[in-house]
VOSE-68165 format. One record per residue: residue in three letters; x, y, z of N, C-alpha, C in turn. Coordinates in steps of 0.02 Angstrom, whole numbers, plus 50000, padded with zeros to 5 digits. Layout:
# VOSE-68165
atom drengu:ala, n_px:X, n_py:Y, n_pz:Z, ca_px:X, ca_py:Y, ca_pz:Z, c_px:X, c_py:Y, c_pz:Z $
...
//
This chain:
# VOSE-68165
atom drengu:unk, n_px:56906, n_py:52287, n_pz:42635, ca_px:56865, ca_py:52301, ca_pz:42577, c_px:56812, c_py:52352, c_pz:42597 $
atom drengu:unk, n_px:56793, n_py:52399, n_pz:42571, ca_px:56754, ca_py:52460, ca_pz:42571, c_px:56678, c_py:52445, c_pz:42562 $
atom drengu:unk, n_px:56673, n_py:52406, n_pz:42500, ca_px:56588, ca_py:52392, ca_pz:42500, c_px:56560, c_py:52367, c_pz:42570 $
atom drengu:unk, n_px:56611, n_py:52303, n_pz:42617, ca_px:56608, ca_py:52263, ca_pz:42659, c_px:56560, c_py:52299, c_pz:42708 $
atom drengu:unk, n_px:56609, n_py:52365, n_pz:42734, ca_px:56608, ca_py:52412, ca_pz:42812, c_px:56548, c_py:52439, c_pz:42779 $
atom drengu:unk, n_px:56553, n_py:52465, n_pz:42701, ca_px:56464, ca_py:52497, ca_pz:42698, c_px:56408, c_py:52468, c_pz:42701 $
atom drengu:unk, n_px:56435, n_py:52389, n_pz:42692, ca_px:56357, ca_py:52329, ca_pz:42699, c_px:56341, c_py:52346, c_pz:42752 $
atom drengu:unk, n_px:56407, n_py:52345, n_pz:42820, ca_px:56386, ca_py:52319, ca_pz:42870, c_px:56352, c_py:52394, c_pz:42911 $
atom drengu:unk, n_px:56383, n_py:52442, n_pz:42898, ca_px:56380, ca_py:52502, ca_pz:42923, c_px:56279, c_py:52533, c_pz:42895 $
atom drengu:unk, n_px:56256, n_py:52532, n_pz:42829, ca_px:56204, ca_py:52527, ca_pz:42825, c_px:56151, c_py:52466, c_pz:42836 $
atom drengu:unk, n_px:56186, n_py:52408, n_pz:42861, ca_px:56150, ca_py:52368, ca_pz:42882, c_px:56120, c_py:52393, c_pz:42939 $
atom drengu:unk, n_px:56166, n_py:52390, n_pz:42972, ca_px:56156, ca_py:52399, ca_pz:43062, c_px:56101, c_py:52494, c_pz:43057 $
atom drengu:unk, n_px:56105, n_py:52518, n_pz:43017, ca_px:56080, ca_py:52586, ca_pz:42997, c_px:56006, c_py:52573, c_pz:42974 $
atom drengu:unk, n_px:55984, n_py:52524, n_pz:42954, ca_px:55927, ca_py:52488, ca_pz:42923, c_px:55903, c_py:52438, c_pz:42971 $
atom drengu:unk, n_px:55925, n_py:52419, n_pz:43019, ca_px:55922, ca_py:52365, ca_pz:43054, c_px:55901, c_py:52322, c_pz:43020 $
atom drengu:unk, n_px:55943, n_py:52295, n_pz:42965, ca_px:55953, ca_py:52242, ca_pz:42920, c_px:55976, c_py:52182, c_pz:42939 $
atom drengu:unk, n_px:55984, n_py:52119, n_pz:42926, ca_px:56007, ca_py:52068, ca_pz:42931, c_px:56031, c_py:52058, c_pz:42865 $
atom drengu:unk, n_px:56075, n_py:52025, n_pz:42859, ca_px:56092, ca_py:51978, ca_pz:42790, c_px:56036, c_py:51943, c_pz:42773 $
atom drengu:unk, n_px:55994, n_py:51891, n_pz:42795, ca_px:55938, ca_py:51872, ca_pz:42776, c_px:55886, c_py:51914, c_pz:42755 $
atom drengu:unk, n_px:55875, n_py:51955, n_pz:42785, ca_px:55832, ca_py:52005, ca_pz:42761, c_px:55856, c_py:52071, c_pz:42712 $
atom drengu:unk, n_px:55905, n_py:52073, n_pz:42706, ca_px:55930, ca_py:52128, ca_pz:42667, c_px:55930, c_py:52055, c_pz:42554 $
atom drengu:unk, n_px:55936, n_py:52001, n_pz:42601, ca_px:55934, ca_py:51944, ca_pz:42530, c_px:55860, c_py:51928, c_pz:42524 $
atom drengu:unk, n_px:55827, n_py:51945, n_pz:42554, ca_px:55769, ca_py:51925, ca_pz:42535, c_px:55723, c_py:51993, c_pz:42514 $
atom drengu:unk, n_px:55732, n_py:52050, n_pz:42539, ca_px:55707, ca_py:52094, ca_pz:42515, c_px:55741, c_py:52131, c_pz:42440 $
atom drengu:unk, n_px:55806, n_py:52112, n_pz:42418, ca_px:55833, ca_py:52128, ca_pz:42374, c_px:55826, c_py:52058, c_pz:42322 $
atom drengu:unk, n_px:55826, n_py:52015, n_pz:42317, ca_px:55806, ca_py:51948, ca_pz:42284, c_px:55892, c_py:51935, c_pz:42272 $
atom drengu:unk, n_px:55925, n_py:51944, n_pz:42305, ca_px:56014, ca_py:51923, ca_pz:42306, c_px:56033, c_py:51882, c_pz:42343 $
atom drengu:unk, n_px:56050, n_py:51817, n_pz:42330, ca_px:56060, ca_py:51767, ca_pz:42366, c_px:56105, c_py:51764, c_pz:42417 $
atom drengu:unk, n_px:56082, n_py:51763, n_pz:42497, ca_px:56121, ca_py:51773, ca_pz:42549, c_px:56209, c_py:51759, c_pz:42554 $
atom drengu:unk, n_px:56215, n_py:51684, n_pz:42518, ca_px:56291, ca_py:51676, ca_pz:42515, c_px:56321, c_py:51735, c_pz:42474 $
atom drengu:unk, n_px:56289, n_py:51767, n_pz:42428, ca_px:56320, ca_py:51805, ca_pz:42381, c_px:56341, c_py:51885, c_pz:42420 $
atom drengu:unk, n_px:56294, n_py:51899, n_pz:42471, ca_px:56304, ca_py:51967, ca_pz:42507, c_px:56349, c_py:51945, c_pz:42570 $
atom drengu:unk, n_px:56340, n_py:51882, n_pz:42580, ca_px:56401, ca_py:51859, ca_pz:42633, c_px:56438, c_py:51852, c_pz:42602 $
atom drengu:unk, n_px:56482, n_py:51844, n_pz:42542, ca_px:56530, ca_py:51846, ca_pz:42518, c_px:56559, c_py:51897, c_pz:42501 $
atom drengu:unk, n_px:56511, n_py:51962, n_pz:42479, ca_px:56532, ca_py:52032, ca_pz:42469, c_px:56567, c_py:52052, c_pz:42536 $
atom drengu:unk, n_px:56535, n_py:52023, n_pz:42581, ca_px:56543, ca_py:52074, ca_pz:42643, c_px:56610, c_py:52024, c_pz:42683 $
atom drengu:unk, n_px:56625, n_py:51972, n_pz:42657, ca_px:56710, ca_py:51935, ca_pz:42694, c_px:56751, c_py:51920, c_pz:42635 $
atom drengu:unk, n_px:56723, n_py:51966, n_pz:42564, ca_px:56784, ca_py:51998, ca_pz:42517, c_px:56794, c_py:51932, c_pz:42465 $
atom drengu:unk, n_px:56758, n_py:51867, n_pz:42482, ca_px:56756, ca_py:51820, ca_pz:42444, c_px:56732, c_py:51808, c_pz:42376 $
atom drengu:unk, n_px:56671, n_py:51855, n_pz:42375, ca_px:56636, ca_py:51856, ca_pz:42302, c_px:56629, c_py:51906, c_pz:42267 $
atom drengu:unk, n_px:56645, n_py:51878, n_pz:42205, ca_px:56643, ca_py:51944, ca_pz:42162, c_px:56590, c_py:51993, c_pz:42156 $
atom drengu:unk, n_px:56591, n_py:52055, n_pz:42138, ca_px:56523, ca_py:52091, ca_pz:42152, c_px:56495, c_py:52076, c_pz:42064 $
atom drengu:unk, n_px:56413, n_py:52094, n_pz:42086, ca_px:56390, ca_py:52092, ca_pz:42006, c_px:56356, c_py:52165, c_pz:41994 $
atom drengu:unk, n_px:56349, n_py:52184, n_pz:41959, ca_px:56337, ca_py:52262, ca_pz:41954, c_px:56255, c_py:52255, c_pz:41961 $
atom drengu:unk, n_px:56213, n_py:52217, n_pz:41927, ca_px:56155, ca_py:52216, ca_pz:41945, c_px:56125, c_py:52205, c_pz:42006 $
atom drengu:unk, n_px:56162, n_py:52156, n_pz:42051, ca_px:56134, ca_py:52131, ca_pz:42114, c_px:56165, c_py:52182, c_pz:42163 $
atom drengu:unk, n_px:56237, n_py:52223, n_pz:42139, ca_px:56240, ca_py:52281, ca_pz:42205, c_px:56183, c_py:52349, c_pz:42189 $
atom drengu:unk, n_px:56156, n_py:52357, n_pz:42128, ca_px:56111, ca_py:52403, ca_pz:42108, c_px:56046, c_py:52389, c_pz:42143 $
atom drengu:unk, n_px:56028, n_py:52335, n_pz:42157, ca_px:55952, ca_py:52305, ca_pz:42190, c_px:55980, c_py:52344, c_pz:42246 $
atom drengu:unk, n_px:56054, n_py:52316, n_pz:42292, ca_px:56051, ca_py:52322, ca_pz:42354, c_px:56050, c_py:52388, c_pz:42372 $
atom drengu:unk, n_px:56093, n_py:52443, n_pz:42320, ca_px:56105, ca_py:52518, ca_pz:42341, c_px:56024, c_py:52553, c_pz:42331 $
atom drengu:unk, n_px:55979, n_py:52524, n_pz:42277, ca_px:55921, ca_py:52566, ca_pz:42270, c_px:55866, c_py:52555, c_pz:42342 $
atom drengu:unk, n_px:55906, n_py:52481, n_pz:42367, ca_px:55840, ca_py:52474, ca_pz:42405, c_px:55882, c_py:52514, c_pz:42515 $
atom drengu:unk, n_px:55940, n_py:52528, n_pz:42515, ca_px:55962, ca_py:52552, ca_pz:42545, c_px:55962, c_py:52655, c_pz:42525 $
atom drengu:unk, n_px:55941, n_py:52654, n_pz:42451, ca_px:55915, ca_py:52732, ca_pz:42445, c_px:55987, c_py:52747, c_pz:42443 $
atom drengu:unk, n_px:56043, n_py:52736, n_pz:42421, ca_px:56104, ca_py:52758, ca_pz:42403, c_px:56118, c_py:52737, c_pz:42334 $
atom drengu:unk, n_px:56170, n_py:52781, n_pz:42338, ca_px:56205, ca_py:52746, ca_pz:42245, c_px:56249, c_py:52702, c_pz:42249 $
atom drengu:unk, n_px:56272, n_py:52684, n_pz:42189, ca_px:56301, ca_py:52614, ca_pz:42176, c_px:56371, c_py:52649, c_pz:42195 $
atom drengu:unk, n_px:56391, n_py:52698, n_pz:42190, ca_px:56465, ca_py:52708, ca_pz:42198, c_px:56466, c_py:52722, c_pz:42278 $
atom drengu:unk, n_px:56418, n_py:52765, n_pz:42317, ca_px:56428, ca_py:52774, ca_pz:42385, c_px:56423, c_py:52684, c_pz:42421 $
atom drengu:unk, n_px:56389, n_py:52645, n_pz:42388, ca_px:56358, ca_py:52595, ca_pz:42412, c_px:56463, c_py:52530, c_pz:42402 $
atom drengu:unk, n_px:56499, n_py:52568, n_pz:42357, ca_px:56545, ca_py:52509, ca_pz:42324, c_px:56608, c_py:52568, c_pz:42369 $
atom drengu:unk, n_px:56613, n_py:52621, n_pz:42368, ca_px:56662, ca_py:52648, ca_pz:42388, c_px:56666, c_py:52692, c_pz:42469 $
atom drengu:unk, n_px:56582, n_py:52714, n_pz:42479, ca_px:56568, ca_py:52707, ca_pz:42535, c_px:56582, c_py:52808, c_pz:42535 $
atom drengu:unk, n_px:56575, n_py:52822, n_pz:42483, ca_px:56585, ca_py:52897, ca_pz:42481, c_px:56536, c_py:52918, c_pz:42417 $
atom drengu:unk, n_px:56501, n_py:52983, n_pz:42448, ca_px:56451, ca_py:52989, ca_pz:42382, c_px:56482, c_py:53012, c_pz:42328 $
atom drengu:unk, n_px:56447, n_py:52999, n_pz:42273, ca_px:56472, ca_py:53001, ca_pz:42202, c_px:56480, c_py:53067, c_pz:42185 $
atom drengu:unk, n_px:56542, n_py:53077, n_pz:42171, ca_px:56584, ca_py:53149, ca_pz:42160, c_px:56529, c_py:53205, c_pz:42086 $
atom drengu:unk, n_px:56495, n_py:53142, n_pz:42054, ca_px:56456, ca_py:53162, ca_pz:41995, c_px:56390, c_py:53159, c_pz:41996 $
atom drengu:unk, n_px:56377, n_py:53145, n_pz:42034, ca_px:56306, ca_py:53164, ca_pz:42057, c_px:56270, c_py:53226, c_pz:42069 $
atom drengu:unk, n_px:56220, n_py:53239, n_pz:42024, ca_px:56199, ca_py:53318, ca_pz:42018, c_px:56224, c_py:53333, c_pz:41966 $
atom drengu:unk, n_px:56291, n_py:53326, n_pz:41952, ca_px:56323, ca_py:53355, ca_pz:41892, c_px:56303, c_py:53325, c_pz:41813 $
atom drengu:unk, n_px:56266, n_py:53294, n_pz:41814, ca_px:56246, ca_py:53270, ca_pz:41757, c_px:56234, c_py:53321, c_pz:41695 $
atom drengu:unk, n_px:56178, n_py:53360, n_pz:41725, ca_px:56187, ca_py:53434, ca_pz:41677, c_px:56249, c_py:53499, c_pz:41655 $
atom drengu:unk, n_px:56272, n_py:53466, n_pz:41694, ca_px:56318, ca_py:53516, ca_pz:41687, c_px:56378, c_py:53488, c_pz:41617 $
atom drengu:unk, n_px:56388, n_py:53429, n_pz:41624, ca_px:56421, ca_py:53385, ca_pz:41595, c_px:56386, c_py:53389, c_pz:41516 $
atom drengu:unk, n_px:56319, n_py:53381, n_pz:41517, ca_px:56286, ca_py:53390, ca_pz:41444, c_px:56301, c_py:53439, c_pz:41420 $
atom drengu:unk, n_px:56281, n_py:53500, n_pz:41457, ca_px:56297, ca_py:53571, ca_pz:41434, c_px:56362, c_py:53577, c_pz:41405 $
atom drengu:unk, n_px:56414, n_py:53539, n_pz:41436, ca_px:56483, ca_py:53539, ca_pz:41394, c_px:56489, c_py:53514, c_pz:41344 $
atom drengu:unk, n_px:56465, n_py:53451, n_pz:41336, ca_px:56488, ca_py:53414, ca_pz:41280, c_px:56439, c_py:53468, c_pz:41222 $
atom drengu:unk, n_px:56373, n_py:53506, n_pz:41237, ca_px:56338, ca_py:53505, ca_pz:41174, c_px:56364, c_py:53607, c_pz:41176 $
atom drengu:unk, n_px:56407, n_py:53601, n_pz:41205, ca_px:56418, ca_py:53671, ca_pz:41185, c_px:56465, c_py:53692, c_pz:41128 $
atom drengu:unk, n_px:56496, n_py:53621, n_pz:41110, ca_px:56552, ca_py:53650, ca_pz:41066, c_px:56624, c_py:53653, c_pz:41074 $
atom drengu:unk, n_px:56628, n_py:53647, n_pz:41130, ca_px:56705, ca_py:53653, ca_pz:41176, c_px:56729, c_py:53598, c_pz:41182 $
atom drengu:unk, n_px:56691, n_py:53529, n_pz:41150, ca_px:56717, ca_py:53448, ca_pz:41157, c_px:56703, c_py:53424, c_pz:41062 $
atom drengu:unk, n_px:56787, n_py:53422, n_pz:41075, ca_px:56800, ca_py:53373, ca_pz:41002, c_px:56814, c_py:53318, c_pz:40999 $
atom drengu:unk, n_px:56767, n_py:53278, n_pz:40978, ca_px:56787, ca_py:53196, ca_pz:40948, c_px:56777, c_py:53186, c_pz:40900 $
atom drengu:unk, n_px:56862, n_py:53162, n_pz:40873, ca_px:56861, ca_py:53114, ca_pz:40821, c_px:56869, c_py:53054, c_pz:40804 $
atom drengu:unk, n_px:56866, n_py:53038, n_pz:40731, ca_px:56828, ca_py:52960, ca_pz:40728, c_px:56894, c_py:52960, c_pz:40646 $
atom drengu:unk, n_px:56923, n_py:52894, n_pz:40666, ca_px:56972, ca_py:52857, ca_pz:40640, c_px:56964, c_py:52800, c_pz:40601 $
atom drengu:unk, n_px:56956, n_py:52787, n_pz:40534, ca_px:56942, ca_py:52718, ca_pz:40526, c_px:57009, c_py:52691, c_pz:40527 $
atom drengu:unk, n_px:56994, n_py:52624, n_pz:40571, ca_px:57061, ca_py:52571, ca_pz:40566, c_px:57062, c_py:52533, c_pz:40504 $
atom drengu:unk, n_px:57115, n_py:52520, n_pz:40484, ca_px:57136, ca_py:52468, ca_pz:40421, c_px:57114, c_py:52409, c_pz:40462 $
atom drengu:unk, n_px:57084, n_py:52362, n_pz:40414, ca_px:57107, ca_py:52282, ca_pz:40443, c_px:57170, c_py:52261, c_pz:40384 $
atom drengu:unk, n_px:57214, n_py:52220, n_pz:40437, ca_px:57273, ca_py:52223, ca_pz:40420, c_px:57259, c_py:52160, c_pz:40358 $
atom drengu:unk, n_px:57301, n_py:52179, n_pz:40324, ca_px:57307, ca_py:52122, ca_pz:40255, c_px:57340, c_py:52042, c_pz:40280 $
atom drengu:unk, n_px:57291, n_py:52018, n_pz:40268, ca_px:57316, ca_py:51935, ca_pz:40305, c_px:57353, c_py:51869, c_pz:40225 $
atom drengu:unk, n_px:57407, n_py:51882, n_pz:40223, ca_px:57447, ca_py:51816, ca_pz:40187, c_px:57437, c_py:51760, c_pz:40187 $
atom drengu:unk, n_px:57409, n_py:51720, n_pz:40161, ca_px:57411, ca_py:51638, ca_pz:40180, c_px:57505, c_py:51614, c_pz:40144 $
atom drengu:unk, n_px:57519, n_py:51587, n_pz:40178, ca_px:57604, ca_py:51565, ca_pz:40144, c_px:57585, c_py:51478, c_pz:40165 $
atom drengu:unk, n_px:57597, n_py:51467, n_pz:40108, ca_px:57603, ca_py:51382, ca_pz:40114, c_px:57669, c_py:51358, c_pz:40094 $
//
């Protein structure tokens, strides 16, 4: 698992402990020991404490490679509000419901 090697890899980079990486993030130690031996599910808020307080992002922090979209944020607006992006909007039927007795 990828998040695992980046716990451990910015741990040891932080000279972090699991105890101290749960107590300075308010994430309960079993829960980052479980990230890190693949047992527990991740929660998006509690890996966000851990990546902001390690100064990385949530995707370098989950995949262990920096985020391909990062920086690009503007660039991305500039597209959508230039005109060159069409969306359209569909109303669905709700389907006609029979009662048969």
């Amino acid at each position: 698992m990828r998040l695992s090697k980046t716990l451990n890899e910015f741990c040891k980079e932080h000279k972090l402990s699991i105890a101290q990486l749960a107590k300075k993030t308010n994430v309960p130690k079993a829960t980052i020991h479980g990230w890190m031996t693949g047992r527990k599910a991740m929660d998006l808020n509690q890996l966000r404490k851990v990546a902001l307080l390690l100064q990385i992002s949530l995707h370098e922090l989950v995949f262990g490679e920096p985020d391909p979209f990062e920086g690009k944020q503007d660039e991305i607006l500039k597209e959508i509000f230039s005109g060159d992006v069409r969306v359209t909007l569909h109303r669905i039927e709700k389907a006609k419901i029979t009662n048969k007795k």
